[in-house]
DOTOR-201478 format. One line per 2 residues: number of its first residue (from 1); their letters; for each residue x, y, z of C-alpha. Coordinates in steps of 0.1 Angstrom, whole numbers. Example, Ala and Ser with C-alpha at 12.3 -4.5 7.8 and 13.67 -1.06 7.14 Angstrom:
BEGIN
1	as	123/-45/78; 137/-11/71
//
This chain:
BEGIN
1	xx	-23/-226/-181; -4/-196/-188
3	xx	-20/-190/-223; -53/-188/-202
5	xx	-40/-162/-177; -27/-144/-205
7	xx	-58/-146/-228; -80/-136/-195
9	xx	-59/-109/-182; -57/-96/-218
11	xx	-95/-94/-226; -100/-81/-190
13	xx	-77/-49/-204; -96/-46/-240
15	xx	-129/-45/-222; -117/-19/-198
17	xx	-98/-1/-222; -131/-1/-247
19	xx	-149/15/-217; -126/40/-207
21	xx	-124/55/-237; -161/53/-242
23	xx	-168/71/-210; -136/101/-216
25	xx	-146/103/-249; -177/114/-240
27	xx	-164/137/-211; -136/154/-224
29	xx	-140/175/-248; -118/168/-283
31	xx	-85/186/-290; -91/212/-318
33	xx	-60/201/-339; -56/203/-377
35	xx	-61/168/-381; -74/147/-409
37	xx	-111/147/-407; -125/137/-442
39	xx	-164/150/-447; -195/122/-445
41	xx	-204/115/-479; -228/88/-471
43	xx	-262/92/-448; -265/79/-414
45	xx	-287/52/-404; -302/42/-371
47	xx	-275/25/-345; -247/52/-361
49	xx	-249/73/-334; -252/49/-310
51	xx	-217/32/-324; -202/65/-330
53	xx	-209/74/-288; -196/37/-275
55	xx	-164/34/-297; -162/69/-316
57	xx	-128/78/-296; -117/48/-316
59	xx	-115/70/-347; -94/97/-339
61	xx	-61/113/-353; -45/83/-379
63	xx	-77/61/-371; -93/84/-395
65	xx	-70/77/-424; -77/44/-422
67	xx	-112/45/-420; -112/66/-449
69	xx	-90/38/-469; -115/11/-455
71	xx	-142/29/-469; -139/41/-501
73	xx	-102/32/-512; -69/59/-510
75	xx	-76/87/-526; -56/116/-509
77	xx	-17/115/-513; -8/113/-478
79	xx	-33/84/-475; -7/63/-485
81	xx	19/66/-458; -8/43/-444
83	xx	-2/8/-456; -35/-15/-471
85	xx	-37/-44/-445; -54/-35/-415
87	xx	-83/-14/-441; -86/-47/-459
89	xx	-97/-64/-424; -116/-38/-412
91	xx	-135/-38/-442; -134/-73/-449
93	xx	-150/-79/-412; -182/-49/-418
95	xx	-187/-65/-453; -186/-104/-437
97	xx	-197/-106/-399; -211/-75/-397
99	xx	-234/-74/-430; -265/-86/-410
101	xx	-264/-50/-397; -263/-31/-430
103	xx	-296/-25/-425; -287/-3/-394
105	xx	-252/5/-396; -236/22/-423
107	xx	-204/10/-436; -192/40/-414
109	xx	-209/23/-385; -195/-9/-392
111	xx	-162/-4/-400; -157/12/-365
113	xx	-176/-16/-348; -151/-37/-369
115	xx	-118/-15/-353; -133/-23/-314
117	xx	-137/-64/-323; -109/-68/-349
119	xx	-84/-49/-323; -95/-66/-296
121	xx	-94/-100/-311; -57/-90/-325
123	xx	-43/-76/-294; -54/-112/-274
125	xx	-36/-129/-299; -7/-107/-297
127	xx	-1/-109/-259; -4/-150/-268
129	xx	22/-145/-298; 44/-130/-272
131	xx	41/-152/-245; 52/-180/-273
133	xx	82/-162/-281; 90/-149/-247
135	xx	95/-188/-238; 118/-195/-267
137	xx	141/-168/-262; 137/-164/-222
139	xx	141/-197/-211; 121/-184/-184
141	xx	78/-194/-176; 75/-169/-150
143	xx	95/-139/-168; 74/-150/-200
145	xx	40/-150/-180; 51/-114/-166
147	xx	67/-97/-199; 32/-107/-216
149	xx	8/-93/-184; 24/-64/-186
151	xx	27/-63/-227; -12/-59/-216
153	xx	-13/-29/-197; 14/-8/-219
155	xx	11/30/-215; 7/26/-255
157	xx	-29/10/-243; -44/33/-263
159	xx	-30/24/-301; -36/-7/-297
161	xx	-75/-5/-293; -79/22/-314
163	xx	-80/24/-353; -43/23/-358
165	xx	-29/-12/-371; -3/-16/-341
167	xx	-26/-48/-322; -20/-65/-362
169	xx	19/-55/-367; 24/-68/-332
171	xx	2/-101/-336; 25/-107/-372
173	xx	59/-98/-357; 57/-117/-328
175	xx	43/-145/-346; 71/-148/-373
177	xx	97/-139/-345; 87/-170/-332
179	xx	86/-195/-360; 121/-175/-369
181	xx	136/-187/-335; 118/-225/-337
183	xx	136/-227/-368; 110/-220/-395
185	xx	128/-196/-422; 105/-199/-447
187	xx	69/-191/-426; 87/-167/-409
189	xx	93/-148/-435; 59/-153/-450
191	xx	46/-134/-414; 71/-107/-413
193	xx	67/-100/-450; 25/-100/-441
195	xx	31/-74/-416; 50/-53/-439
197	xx	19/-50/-456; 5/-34/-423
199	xx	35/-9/-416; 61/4/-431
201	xx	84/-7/-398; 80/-39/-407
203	xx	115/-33/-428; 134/-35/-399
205	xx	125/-68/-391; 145/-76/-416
207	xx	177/-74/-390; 162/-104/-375
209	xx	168/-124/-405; 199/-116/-408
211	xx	212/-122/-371; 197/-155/-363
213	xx	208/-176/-398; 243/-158/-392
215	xx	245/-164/-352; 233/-205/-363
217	xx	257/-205/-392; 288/-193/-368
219	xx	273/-222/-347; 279/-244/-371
221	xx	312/-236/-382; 326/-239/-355
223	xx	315/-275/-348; 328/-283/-383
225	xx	361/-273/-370; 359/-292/-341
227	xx	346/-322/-360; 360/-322/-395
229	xx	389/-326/-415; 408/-315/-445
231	xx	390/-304/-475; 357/-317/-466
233	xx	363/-290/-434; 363/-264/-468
235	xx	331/-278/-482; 312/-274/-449
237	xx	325/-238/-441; 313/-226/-478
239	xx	276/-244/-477; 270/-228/-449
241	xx	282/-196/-462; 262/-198/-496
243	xx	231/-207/-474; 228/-184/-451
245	xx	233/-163/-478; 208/-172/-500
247	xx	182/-171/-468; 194/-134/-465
249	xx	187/-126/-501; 157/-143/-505
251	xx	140/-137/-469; 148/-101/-473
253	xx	130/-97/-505; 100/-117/-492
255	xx	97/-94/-460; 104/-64/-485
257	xx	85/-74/-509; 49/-55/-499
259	xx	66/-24/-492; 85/-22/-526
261	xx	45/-32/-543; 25/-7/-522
263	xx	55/23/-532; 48/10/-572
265	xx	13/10/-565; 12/46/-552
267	xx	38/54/-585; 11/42/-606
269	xx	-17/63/-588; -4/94/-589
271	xx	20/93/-620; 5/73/-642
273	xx	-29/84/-631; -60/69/-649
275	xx	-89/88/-627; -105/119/-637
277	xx	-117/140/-607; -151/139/-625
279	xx	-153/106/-600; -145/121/-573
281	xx	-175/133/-551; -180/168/-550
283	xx	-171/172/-509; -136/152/-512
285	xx	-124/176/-538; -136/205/-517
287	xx	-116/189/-488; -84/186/-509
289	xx	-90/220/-527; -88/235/-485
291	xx	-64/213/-474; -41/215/-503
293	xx	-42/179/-503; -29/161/-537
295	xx	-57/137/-557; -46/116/-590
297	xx	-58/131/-620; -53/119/-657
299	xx	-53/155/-672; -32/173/-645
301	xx	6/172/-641; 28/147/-624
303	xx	40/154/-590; 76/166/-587
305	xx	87/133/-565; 79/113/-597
307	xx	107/125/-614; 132/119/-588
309	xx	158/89/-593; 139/71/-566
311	xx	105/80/-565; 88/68/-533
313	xx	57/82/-524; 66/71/-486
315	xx	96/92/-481; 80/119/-497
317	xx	47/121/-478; 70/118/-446
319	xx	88/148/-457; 61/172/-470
321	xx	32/163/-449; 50/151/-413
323	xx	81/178/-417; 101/147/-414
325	xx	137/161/-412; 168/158/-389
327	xx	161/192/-367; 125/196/-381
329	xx	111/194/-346; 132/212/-322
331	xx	106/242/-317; 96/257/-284
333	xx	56/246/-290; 67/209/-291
335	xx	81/210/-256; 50/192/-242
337	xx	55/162/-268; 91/157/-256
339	xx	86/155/-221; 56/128/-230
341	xx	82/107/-249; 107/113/-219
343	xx	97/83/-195; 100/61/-223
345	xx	133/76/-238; 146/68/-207
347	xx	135/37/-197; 150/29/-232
349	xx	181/37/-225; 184/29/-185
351	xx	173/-10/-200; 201/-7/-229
353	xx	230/7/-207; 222/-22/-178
355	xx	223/-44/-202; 253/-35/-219
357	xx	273/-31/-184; 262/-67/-172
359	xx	268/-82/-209; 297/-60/-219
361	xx	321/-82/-242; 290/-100/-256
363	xx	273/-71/-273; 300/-56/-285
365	xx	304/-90/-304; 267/-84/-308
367	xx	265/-120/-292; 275/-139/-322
369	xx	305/-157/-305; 323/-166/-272
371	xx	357/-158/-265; 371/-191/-245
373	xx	373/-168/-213; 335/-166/-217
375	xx	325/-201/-222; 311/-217/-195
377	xx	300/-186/-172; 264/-185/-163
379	xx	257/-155/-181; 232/-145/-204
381	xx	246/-145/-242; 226/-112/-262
383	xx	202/-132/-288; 183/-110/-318
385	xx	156/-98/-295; 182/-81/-264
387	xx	203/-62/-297; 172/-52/-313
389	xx	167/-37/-277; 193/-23/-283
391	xx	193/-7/-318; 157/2/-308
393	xx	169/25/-281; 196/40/-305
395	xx	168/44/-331; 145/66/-308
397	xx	173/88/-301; 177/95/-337
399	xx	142/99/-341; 141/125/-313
401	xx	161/145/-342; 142/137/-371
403	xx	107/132/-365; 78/136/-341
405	xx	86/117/-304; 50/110/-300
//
């Protein structure tokens, strides 16, 4: 019952959000920003600009890089601080269910038809994911039913109907969050290590892995004390050690593991390059030749970030292209920005600081134990979820002083 109140409510919001931005699209006019807008290098063909009027505020800002990938691969060196997955849908869904229109849609047309179903479809099963895991941890229908109705109607509406691959990364995280708190290391893993492949954030749900197998090993331990005896008291105590352990280890480097390939990847394109810019088409090179955006080439120079002791392409683009840098964005023109990222800042930290006043001696044990004063008090104990509210909040703050707080 609630899954169908959640799945209605939620396609009720896509539909309205697809036509909202259909109808300001087309009313307001666009912001003239400096923004990556790669040239058409393929004709139009009938229904484009039909498509391109419905769902063409869909494509906007980051939308476009991604669109870009989806079409015709990365090419650009700040393409790659957008990661593969999502372009591999998108274009997996134009060449697929969409192919019956090739005949009036380019892949440009299709691909964007793809972002308005593909989103849609992965936002409903994100609100769903959530409602899943907002049971498990919540213990609560009603708060569950609300957290995910109102999941629907974020101010972040926006991202996740446009081209950006937020609806996915939410869809994955929630997922694997939830076979993570049923007890299912090994597919959650799998899931959280998928959505790594869709952003780079997907590192930090590494912190999940480690909290839960610690806060159940703790568990255990201390019913082996209450239980056992002696040496075989020993044996238990280091099992459970050397497992949750090797879960660490090894579901770290699963969830880690499409990052570190997509980083070698990009090391190979640009400094091991294999791709003359004869291939190129004549407008792209014109684009990056403006721009001063880098392309691989076999008979040019390596990048200076090659030669660094850790090369990644990620950091770098984050640093040259984004002015990613403790400071960096403190200038009187960004003022606007920081008074949109206000209301959530301090939601943020309104929710952390009630929390932390109403759960005091638990978080700062970061909810991994109860002191015998505690035990049995009908309070709430912090799981994964309320401390990665917390380090969330702590995180924004830091990245009001490092990086964009759009």
């Amino acid at each position: 019952m609630d899954v169908t109140a959640v799945l209605q409510f939620a396609t009720i919001t896509r539909g309205l959000s697809l036509f909202l931005q259909a109808v300001l699209n087309a009313v307001i006019p666009d912001h003239d920003a400096d923004a990556f807008r790669p040239p058409r290098t393929r004709e139009s063909l009938y229904l484009d600009s039909t498509v391109e009027w419905l769902f063409g505020g869909l494509s906007r800002w980051d939308a476009e890089h991604f669109l870009f990938i989806a079409e015709g691969g990365y090419l650009y060196e700040h393409n790659f601080a957008f990661f593969p997955l999502f372009p591999v849908i998108i274009r997996g869904l134009a060449e697929t269910l969409l192919w019956p229109l090739s005949s009036w849609l380019s892949v440009r047309g299709r691909l964007l038809l793809a972002v308005a179903l593909g989103n849609s479809a992965l936002f409903l099963l994100s609100a769903v994911a959530l409602q899943a895991l907002s049971r498990v941890v919540l213990q609560d229908r009603r708060l569950a039913l609300l957290s995910s109705l109102l999941y629907c109607i974020t101010p972040a509406n926006v991202f996740m109907t446009a081209g950006y691959s937020e609806s996915l990364f939410a869809a994955l995280t929630f997922g694997g969050l939830f076979l993570l708190e049923k007890g299912f290391t090994l597919r959650a893993c799998l899931a959280l290590s998928i959505a790594t492949a869709a952003r780079s954030n997907g590192l930090v749900n590494i912190g999940f892995l480690l909290y839960l197998p610690s806060l159940h090993a703790i568990s255990q331990i201390r019913v082996y004390r209450a239980t056992t005896k002696g040496h075989r008291k020993v044996f238990c105590y280091i099992w459970v050690i050397i497992r949750v352990l090797l879960t660490s280890f090894f579901g770290t480097a699963i969830i880690a593991l499409p990052f570190c390939a997509f980083q070698y990847y990009g090391y190979r394109t640009f400094c091991t390059p294999s791709i003359s810019l004869d291939r190129v088409p004549a407008a792209l090179l014109s684009l990056a030749e403006t721009k001063g955006y880098r392309v691989p080439d076999e008979n040019g120079p390596p990048p200076l970030w090659c030669m660094r002791p850790l090369p990644l392409l990620y950091s770098h683009i984050q640093d040259v292209y984004w002015d990613v840098g403790f400071l960096r964005y403190f200038e009187l023109k960004q003022i606007p920005n920081f008074i949109l990222a206000l209301p959530m800042a301090t939601l943020g930290i309104m929710a952390a600081y009630a929390y932390f006043q109403a759960n005091r001696e638990l978080c700062l044990r970061l909810g991994l134990w109860e002191t015998s004063e505690n035990q049995g008090l009908d309070k709430p104990t912090p799981g994964s979820n309320q401390i990665h509210g917390l380090l969330i909040t702590c995180a924004l703050l830091d990245k009001c002083t490092s990086a964009p707080p759009q």
